[in-house]
N, C-alpha and C positions, 0 to 999 in steps of 0.2 A: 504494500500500500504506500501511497505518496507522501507527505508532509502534511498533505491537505486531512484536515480531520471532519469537518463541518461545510455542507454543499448548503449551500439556496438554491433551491430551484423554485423555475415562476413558468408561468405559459396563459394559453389564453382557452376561447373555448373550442379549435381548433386540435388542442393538444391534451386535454385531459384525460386521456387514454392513455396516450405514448407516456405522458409525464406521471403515470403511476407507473406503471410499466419501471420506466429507468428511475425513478424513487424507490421500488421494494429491489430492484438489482442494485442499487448501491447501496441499500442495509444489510442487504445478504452481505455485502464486499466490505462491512466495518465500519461503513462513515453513517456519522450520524446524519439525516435531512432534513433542513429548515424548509417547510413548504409558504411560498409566497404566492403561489400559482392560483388559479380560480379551480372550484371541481365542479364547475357548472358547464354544460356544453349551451348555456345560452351564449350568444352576441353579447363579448364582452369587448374592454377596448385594451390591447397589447401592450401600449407603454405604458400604463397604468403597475405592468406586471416585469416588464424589464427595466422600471426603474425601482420600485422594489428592490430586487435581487443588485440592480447597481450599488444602491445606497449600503444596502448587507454586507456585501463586497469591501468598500471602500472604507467603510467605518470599520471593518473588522468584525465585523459581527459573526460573520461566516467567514473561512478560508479561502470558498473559490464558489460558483455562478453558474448553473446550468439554467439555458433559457428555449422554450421551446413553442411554434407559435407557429402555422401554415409553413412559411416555408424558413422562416427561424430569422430571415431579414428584417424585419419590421424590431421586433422585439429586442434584436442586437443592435441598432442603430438606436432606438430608445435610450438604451442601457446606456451605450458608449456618450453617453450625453452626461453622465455622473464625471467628476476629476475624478482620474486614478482608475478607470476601467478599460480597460483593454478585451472588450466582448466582439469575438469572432463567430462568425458564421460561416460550419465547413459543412459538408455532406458527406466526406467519406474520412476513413483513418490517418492515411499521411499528411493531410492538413491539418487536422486536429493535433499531431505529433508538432507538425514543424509551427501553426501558432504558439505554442509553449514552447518552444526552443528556442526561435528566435524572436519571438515577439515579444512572451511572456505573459500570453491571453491569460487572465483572471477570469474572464466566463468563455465558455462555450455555448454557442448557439445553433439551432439545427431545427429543419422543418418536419412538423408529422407528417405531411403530405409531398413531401422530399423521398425521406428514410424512413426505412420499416423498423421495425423495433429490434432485430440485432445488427443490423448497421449504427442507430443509433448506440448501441450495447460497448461496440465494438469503437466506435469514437470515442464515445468517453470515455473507454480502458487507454486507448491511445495515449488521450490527454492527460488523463491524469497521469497515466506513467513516468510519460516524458518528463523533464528534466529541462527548465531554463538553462542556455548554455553563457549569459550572461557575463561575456567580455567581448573583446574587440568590435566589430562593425557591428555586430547585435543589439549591445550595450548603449552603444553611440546611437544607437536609431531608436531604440525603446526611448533614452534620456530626448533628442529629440521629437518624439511622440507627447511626452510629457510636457516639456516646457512650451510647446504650442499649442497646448488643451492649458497651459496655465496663464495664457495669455487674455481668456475667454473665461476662466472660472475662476472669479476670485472669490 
């Protein structure tokens, strides 16, 4: 298991399936899960639910951000609206590997109507796995990522 102890996940009502789904597979895998998500398959509204999971994130309330929502874009661009988030939206494993390596994604995001539920399974194991590699031109562009989100959120 990673570093990460404690997930936020959020979604909308697009994904209240999936988003149980990858909740009882990451308590079978140890981590504890903060649910921010709706469990209503009504019309709800997305960034309501990935800024949640941003602010969790960011404050440290939670160690890391699964966010989950049609096709996982709406809800990741919400999120990345919080300083200090770095929410990526991937659809298969080796992106979800390399946002945490080089990027250093704090959430991952992913659509139900994307990925079926061991794709989804199968990214998150990715992510979480992986390993920020955190020096040289990775370092320098994460630091750059940050100080132009701090230009905008003070």
């Amino acid at each position: 298991m990673s570093e990460v102890k404690v997930i936020g996940i959020g979604n909308d009502h697009a994904a209240v399936d999936l988003k149980n789904e990858i909740k009882a597979y990451l308590e079978e895998k140890g981590y504890k899960v903060v649910n921010y998500g709706t469990d209503s398959s009504e019309s709800c509204d997305y960034p309501i639910y990935g800024a949640k999971v941003g602010h969790a994130v960011a404050s440290g309330e939670v160690d890391a951000g699964v966010l989950i929502c049609g096709t996982g874009i709406g809800i990741s661009i919400a999120a990345n609206k919080v300083k200090g988030v770095r929410a990526a939206v991937v659809s298969e494993p080796v992106s979800a590997r390399l946002t945490k390596e080089h990027n250093n994604a704090n959430i991952i995001a992913f659509g139900a109507r994307i990925v079926g539920s061991e794709m989804a399974k199968a990214i998150v194991d990715a992510w979480l796995d992986a390993k920020y590699i955190g020096s040289g031109r990775h370092e320098r562009r994460v630091n750059m990522i940050e100080e132009e989100a701090a230009k905008y959120n003070k």
